[in-house]
N, C-alpha and C positions, 0 to 999 in steps of 0.2 A: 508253793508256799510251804515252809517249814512246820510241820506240827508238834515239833517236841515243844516241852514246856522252858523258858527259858531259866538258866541255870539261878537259884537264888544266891545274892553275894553276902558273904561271907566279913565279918569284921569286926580288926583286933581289937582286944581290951584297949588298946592304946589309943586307935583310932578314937573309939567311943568316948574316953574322957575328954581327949583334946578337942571332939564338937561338944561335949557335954562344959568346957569350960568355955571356952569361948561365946555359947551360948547364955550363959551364969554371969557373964564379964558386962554383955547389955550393951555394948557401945555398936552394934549391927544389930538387924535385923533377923530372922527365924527364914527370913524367904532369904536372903542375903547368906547366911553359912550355910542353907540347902544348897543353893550353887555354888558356890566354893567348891562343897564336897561332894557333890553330886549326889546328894541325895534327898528323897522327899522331906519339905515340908515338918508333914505329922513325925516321921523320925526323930527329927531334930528337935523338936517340943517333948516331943515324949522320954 
């Protein structure tokens, strides 16, 4: 079993608008652009 802590990812301003509009746009889901981008959830709302 590996016990390091696993690395935390890192992400562009650019990234962040482009879920931040697509989100804003409404026409998907909050659970729907979490998978897409592989990220959670709470990220995407927040």
């Amino acid at each position: 079993m590996d016990t390091r802590m696993a690395e935390c990812r890192k992400f562009t301003n650019q990234f962040k608008a482009d879920v931040a509009l697509e989100a804003m746009r409404g026409d998907k889901t909050v659970q729907e652009i979490a998978a897409k981008h592989e990220v959670h959830p709470n990220q995407v709302s927040t």
